[in-house]
N, C-alpha and C positions, 0 to 999 in steps of 0.2 A: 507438379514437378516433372520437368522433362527426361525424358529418358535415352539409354546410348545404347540401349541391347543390340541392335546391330553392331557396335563396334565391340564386342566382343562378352562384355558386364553391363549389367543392371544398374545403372546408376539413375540416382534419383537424387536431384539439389537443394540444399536447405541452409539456412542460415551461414550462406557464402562458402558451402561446403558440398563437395561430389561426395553422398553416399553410398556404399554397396547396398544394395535389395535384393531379397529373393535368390539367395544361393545357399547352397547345401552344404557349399565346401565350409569346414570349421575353421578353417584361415582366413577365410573374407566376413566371418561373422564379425559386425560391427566396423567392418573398415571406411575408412571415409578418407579423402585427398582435397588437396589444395592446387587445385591448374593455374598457372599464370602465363606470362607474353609468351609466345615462341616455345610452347611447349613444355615450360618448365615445370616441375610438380614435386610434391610432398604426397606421400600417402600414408598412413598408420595402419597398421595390420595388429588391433590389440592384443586377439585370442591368442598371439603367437609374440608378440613383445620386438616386432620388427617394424624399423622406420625407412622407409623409402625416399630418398632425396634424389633427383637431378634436374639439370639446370643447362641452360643454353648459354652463347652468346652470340648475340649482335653482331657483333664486330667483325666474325667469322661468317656469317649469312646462315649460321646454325637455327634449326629450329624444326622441333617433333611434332609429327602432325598427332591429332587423336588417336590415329589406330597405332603409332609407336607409342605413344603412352600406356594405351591399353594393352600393348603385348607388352612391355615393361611388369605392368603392374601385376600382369598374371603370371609373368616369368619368376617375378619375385617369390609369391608362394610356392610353384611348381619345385624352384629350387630348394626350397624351406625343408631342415632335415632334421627333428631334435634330438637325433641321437649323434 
């Protein structure tokens, strides 16, 4: 399984799926994402009942490299507040 710890998470790939590995935070437990063209993605953050979507376009010459996915995905929990 390859890995992206340099870009910011532990990500490890599995049945066409980026999983989180090896984190502490109880937010990223079990989270897994879907990356597709031009930066687009899906991520699931279970422990917390949050679904992450966004999405490029083409047409515009849009398009998120890894390390804005990667600050996305972690901006997403950081903001996460259950009260």
């Amino acid at each position: 399984m390859p890995l992206l710890k340099s870009d910011g998470l532990d990500l490890g790939y599995g049945y066409m799926w980026w999983l989180v590995e090896n984190t502490n935070d109880y937010r990223l437990k079990n989270a897994y994402s879907a990356q597709g063209a031009l930066g687009q993605n899906i991520t699931i953050y279970p422990e917390i009942d949050v679904v992450l979507a966004f999405k490029t376009k083409s047409d515009y010459r849009r398009r998120n490299s890894i390390q804005t996915q990667m600050n996305i995905m972690k901006k997403a929990v950081e903001i996460y507040n259950p009260n």
